[in-house]
N, C-alpha and C positions, 0 to 999 in steps of 0.2 A: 495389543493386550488390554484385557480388561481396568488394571491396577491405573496404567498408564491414561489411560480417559476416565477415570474416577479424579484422578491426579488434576488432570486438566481441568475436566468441569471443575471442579471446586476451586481451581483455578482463576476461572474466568469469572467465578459469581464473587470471588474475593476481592475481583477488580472491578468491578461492576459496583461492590458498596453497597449502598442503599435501591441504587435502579433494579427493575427486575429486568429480568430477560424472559423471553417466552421459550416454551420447549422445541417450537419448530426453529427458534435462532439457534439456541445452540445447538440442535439436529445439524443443523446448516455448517456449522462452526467447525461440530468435531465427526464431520458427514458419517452421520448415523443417522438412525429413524427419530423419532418423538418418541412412539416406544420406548425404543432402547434409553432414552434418555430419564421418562418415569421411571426405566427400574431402576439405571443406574442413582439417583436421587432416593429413591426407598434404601438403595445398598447404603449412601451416606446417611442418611437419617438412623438407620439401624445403627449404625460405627460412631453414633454422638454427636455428628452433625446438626447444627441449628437450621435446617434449610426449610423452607414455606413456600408454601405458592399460593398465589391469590385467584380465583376466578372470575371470568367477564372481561368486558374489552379493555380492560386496561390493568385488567391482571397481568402474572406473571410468575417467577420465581426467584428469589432472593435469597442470603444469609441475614442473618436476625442482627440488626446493625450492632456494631463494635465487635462481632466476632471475625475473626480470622485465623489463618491456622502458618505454624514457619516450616510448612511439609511444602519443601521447594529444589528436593532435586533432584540430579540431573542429569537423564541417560550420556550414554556414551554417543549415541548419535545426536542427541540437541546439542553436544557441547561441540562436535565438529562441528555441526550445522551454525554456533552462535560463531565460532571462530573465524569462519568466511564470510560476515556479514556487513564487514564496511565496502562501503562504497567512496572512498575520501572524495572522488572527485565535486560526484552528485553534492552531496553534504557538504563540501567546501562552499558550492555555492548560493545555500539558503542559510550558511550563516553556522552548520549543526557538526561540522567534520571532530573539532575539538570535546562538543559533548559524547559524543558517538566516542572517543577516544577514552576519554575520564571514564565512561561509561563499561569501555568493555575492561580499564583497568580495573574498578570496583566491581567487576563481574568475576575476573580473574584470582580479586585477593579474598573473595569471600567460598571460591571454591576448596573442598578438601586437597591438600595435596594432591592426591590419586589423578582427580580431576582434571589439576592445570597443568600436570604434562600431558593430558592427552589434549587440553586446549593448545598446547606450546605444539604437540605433535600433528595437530590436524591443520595447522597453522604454517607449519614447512611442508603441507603435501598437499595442500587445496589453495588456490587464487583466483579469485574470481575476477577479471576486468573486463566492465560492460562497454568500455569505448568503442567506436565501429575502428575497422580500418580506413586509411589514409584521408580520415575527416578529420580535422584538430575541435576541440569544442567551441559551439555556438555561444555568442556572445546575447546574452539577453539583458541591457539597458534598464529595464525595468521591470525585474525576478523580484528585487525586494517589496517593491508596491505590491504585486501580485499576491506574494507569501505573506506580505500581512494581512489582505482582502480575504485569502483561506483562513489564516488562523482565526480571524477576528471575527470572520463572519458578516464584513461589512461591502459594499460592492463598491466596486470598482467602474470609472470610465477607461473604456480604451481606444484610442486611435491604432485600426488595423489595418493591415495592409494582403488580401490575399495570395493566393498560388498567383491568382491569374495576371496580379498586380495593379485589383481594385481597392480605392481607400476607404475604408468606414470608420464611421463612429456611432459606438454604442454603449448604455450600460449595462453591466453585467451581476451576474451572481458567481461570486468564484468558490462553486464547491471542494477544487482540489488541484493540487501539482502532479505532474507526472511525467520522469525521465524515463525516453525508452532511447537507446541506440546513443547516449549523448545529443539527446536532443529533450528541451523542456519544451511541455504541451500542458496549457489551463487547461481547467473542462469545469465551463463554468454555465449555470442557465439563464437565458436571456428572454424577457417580455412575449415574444413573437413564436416561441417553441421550447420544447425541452433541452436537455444537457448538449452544447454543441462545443466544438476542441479547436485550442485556437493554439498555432504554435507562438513558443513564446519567440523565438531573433523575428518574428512578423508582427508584434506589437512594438509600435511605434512612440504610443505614448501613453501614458496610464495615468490615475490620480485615485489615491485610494476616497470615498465618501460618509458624509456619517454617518448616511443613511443603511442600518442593517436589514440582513436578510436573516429566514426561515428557511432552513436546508429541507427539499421533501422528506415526505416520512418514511423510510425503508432504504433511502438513497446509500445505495453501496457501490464506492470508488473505484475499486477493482473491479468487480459485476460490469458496471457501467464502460469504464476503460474497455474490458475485454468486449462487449457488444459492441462498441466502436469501431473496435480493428476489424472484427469480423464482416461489418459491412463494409467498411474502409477497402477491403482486401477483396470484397463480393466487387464494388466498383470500377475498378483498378483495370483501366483501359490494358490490353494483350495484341499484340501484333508479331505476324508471322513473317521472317526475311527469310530471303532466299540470295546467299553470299557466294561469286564466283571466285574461286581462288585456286592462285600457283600449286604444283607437285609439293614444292618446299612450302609456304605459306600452310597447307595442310599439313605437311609433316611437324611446324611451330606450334598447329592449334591443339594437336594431341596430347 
């Protein structure tokens, strides 16, 4: 619905502050066109909105600093969707489980009434656990070093160790954390080539340095993660068996 990405965009340029955003990001964002995006910004300027946009390469569009708006709420499907959105385990281990916790309580007591029962109710009928089966969680030695390299934006040395159970040592750029399956994977850039993923129980030994980095320009985490799998998955040696088995034995496999 239209109302609902009006909602958002102004949203997002409330968070954004003083930075601009360009119309092809938030095109990206709230996957619409650029178009769609100028008229929706003519709709907010018409409804009193302070919004601008600059032209040239380092234009963009923005809210007129110190304006923002407390038009903040919140369909019936965000609130089931904000309801299922812990992950204790993940978050336990960078340190974030108990903010994540404070966080959806002050989420909960600022909602209308009407609201927090359907948070209480989407909350006894959706569970989301990402853990695999019969693996227990990976143990990573040095998550914290790592986590502050991303926050800080500073690189990191790491002694690794790969698949093949070759050792190296290198330093890194660590643009970013990321749990898939209970398993923690950097993806961070290194001197000799772009964004490469290093799991973390195969870092051996880390140290974070003072020396900081410059994330590329456009670098997007997710974007990049999902190219990763994609080839990860194109690689991924496939081999055909051929299994002789018992009357019974195949009547098990069924």
């Amino acid at each position: 619905m239209r109302a609902d990405r009006l909602l958002s965009l102004l949203l997002l340029l409330q968070q954004a502050k003083s930075r601009q955003l360009t119309a092809e990001d938030l095109a990206r964002r709230l996957q619409v066109s650029a178009r769609t995006i100028y008229r929706d910004l003519d709709a907010l300027s018409s409804a009193g909105v302070p919004v601008y946009a600059n032209r040239g390469p380092n234009g963009g569009i923005a809210l007129l600093d110190g304006w923002q708006t407390s038009l903040t709420g919140l369909t019936q499907a965000e609130v089931q969707a904000l309801s299922a959105v812990a992950a204790p385990g993940a978050l336990a281990d960078i340190g974030l489980s108990a903010a994540l916790q404070s966080g959806l309580i002050k989420l909960s007591a600022a909602l209308p009434v009407v609201q927090r029962s359907m948070a209480e109710h989407a909350r006894q009928r959706l569970h989301v656990d990402a853990s695999g089966w019969f693996q227990g969680r990976e143990v990573v030695p040095h998550l914290d070093v790592l986590r502050e390299g991303v926050w800080q934006d500073r690189k990191v040395w790491l002694a690794y160790r790969d698949f093949d159970g070759a050792a190296s040592e290198r330093v890194v750029d660590p643009y970013g954390l990321v749990i898939k399956a209970d398993r923690w994977y950097l993806v961070a850039g290194t001197t000799e080539r772009g964004p490469s993923v290093f799991r973390g129980a195969r870092v051996e030994g880390a140290r974070l340095l003072d020396e900081g980095f410059a994330r590329p320009e456009g670098f997007d985490l997710p974007s990049c993660w999902k190219a990763w799998c994609e080839r990860f998955a194109e690689r991924r040696a496939s081999y055909v068996a051929t299994l002789r088995v018992t009357e019974e034995g195949e009547a098990a496999l069924r």
